[in-house]
mmCIF file of the N, C-alpha and C atoms, coordinates in Angstrom:
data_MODEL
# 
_entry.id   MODEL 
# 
loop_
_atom_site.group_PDB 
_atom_site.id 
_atom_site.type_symbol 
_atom_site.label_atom_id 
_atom_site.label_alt_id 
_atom_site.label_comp_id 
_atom_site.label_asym_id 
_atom_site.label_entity_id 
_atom_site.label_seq_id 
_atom_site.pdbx_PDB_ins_code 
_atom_site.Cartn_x 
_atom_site.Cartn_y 
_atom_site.Cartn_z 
_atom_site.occupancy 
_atom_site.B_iso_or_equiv 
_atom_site.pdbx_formal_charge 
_atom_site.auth_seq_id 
_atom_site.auth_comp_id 
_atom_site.auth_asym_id 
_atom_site.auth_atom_id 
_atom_site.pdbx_PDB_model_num 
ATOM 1   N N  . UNK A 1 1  ? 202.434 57.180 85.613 1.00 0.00 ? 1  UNK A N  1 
ATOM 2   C CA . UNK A 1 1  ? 203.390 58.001 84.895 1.00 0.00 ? 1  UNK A CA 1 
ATOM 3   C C  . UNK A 1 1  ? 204.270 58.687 85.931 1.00 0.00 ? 1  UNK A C  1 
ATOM 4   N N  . UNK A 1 2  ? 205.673 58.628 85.737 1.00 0.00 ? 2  UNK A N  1 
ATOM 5   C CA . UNK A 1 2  ? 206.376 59.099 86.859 1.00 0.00 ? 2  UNK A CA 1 
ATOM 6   C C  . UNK A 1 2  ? 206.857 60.542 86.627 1.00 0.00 ? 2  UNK A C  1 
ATOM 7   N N  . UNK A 1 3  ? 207.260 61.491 87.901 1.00 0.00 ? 3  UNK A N  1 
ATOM 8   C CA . UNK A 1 3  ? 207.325 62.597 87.174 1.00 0.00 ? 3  UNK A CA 1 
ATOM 9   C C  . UNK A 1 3  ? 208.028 62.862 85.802 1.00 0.00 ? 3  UNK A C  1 
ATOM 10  N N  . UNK A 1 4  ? 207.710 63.818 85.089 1.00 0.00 ? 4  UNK A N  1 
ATOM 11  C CA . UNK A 1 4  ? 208.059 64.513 83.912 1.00 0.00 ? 4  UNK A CA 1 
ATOM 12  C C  . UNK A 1 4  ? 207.756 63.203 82.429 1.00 0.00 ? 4  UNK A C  1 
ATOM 13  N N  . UNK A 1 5  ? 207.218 62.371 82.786 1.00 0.00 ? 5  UNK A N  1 
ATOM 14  C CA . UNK A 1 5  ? 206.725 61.728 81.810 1.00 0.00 ? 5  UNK A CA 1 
ATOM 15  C C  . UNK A 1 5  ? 205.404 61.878 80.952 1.00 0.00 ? 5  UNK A C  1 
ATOM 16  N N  . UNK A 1 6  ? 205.104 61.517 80.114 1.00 0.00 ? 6  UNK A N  1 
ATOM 17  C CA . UNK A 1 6  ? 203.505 62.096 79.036 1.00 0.00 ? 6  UNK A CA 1 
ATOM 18  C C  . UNK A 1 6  ? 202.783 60.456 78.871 1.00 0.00 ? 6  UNK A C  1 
ATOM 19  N N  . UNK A 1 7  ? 202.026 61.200 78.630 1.00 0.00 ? 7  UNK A N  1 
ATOM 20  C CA . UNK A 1 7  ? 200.941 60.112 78.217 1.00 0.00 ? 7  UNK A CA 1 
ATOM 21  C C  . UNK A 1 7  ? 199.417 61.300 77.151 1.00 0.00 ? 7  UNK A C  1 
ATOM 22  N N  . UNK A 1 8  ? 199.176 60.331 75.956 1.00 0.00 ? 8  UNK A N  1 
ATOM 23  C CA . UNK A 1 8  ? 198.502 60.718 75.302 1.00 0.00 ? 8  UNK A CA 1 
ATOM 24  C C  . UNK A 1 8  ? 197.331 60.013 74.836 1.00 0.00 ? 8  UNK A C  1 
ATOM 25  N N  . UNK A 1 9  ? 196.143 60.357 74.203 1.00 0.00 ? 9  UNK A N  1 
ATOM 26  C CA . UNK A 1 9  ? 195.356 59.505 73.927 1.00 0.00 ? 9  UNK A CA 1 
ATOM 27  C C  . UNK A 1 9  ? 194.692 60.251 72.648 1.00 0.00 ? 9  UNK A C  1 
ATOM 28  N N  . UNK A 1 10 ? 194.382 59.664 71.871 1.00 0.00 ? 10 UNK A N  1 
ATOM 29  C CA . UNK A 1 10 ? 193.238 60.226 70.515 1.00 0.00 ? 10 UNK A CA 1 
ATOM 30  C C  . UNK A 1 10 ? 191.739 59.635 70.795 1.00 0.00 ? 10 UNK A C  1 
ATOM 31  N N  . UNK A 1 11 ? 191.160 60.500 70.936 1.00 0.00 ? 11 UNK A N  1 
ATOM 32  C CA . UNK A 1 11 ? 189.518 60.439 70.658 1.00 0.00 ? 11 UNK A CA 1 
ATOM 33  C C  . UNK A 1 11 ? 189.326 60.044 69.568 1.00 0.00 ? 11 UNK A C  1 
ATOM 34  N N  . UNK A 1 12 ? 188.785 59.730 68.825 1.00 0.00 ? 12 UNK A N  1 
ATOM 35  C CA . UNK A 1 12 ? 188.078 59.436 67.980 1.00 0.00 ? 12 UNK A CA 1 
ATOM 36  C C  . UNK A 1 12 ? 186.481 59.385 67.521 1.00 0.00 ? 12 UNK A C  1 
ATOM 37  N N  . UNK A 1 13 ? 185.505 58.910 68.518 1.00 0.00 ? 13 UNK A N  1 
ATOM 38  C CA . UNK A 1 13 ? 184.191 59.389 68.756 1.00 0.00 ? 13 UNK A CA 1 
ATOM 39  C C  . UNK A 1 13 ? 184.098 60.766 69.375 1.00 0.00 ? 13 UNK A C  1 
ATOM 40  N N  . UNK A 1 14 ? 183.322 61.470 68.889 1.00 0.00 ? 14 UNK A N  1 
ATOM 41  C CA . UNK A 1 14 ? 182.793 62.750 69.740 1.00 0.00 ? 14 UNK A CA 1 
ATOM 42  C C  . UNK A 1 14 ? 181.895 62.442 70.625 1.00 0.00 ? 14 UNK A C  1 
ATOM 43  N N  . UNK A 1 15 ? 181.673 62.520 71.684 1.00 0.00 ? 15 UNK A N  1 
ATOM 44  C CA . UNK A 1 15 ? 181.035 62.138 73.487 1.00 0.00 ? 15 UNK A CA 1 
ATOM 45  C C  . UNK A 1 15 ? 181.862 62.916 74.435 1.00 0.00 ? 15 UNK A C  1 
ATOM 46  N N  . UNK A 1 16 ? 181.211 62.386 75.508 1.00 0.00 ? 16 UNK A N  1 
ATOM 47  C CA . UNK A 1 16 ? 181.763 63.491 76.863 1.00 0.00 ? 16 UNK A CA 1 
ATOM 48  C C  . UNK A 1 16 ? 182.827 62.177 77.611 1.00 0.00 ? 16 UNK A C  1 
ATOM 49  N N  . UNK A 1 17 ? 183.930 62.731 78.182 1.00 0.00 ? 17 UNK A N  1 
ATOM 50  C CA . UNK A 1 17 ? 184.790 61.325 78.414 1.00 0.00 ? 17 UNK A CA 1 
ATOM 51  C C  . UNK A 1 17 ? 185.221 61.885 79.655 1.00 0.00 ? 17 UNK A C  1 
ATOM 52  N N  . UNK A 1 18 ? 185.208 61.113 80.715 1.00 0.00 ? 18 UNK A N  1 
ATOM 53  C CA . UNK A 1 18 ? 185.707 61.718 82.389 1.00 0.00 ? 18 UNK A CA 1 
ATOM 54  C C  . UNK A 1 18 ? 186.825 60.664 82.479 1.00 0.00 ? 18 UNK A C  1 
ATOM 55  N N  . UNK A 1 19 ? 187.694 61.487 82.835 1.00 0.00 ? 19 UNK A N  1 
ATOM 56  C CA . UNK A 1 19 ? 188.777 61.182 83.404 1.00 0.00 ? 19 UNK A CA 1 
ATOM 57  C C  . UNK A 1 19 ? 189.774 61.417 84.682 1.00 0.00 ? 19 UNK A C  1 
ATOM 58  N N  . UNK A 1 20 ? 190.785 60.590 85.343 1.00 0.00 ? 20 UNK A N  1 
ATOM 59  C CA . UNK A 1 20 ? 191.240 61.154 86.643 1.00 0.00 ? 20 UNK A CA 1 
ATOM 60  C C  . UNK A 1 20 ? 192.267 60.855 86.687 1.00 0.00 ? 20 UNK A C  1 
ATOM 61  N N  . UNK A 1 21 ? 192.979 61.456 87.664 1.00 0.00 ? 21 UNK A N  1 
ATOM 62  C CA . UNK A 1 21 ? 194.242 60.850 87.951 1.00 0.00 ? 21 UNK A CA 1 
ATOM 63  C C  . UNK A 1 21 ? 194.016 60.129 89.207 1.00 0.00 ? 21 UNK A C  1 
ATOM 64  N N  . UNK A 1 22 ? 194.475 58.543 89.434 1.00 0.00 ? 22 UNK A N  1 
ATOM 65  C CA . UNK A 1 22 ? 193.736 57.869 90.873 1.00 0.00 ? 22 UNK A CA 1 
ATOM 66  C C  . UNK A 1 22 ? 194.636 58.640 91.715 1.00 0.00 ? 22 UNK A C  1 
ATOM 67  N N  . UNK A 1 23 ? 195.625 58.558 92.035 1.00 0.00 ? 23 UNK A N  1 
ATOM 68  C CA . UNK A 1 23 ? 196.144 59.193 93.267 1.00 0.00 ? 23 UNK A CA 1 
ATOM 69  C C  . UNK A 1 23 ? 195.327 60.594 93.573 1.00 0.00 ? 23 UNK A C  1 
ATOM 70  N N  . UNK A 1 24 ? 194.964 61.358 92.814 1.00 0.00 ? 24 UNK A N  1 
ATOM 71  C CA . UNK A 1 24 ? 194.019 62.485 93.089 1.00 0.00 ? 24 UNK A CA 1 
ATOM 72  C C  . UNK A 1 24 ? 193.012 62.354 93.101 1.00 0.00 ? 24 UNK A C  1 
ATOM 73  N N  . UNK A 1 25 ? 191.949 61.367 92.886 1.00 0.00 ? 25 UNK A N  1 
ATOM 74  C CA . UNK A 1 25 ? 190.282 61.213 92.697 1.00 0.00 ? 25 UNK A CA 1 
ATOM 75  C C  . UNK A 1 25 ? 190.034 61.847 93.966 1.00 0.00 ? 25 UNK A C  1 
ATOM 76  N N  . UNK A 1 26 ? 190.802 60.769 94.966 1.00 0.00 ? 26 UNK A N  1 
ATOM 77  C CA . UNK A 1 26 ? 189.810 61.456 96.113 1.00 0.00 ? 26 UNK A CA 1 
ATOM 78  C C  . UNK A 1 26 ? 189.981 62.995 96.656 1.00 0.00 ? 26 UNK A C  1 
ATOM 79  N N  . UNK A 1 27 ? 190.668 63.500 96.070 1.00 0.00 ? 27 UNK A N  1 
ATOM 80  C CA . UNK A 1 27 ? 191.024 65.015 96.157 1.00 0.00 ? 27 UNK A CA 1 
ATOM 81  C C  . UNK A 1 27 ? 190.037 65.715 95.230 1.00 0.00 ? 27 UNK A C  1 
ATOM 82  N N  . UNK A 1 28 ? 189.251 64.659 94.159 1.00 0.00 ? 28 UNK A N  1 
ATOM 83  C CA . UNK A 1 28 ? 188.640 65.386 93.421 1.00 0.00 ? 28 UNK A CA 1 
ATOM 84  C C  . UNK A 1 28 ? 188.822 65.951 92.269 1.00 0.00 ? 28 UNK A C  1 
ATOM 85  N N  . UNK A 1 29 ? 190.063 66.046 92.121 1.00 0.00 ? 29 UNK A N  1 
ATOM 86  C CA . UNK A 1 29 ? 190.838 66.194 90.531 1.00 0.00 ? 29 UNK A CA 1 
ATOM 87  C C  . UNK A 1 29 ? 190.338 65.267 89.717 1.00 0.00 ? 29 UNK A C  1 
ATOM 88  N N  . UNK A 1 30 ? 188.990 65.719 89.089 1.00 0.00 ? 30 UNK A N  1 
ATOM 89  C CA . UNK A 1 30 ? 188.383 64.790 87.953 1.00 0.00 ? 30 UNK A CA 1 
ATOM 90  C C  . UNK A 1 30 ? 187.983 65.806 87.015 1.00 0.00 ? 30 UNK A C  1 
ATOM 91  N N  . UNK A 1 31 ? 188.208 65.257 85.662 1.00 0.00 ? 31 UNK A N  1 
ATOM 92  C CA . UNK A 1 31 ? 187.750 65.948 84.707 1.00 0.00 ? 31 UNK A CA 1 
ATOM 93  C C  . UNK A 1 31 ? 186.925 65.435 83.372 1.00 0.00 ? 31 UNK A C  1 
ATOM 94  N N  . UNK A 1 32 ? 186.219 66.234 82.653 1.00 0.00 ? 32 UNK A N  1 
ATOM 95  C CA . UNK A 1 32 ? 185.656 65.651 81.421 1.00 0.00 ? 32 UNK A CA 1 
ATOM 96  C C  . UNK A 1 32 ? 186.364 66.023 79.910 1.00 0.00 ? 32 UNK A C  1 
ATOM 97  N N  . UNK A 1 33 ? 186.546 65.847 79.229 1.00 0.00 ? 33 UNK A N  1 
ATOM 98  C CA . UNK A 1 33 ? 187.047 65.933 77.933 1.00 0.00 ? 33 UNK A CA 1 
ATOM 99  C C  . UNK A 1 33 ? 185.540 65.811 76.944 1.00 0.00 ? 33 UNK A C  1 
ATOM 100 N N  . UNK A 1 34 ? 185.495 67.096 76.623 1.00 0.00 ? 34 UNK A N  1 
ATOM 101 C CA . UNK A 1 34 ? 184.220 66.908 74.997 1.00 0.00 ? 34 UNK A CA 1 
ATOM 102 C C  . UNK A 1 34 ? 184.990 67.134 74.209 1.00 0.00 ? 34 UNK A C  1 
ATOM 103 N N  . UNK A 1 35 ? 184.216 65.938 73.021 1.00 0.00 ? 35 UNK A N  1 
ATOM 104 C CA . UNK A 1 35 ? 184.646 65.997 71.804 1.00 0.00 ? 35 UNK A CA 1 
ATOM 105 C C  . UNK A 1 35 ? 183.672 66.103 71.639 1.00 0.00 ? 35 UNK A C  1 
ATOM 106 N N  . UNK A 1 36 ? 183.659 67.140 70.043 1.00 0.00 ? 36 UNK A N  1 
ATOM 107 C CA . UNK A 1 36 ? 182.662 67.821 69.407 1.00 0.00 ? 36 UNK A CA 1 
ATOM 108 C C  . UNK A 1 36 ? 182.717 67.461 68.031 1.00 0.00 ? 36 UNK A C  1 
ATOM 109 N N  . UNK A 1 37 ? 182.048 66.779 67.100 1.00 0.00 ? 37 UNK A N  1 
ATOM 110 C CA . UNK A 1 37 ? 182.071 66.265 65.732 1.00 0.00 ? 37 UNK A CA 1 
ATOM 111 C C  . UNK A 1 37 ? 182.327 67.428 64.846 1.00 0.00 ? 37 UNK A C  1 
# 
């Protein structure tokens, strides 16, 4: 995604979902997303 652009996604199952941005992983910028039913 280049700057100032979006990106979206819908869950649909409730679970724990990790996600990253690759250019940042190895910086560690990782995160989880819960969905809760």
């Amino acid at each position: 995604i280049r700057g100032g652009g979006r990106w979206s996604y819908q869950f649909n199952l409730p679970g724990e979902y990790r996600y990253c941005c690759v250019p940042h992983e190895l910086a560690g910028m990782v995160a989880t997303v819960v969905v809760e039913p």
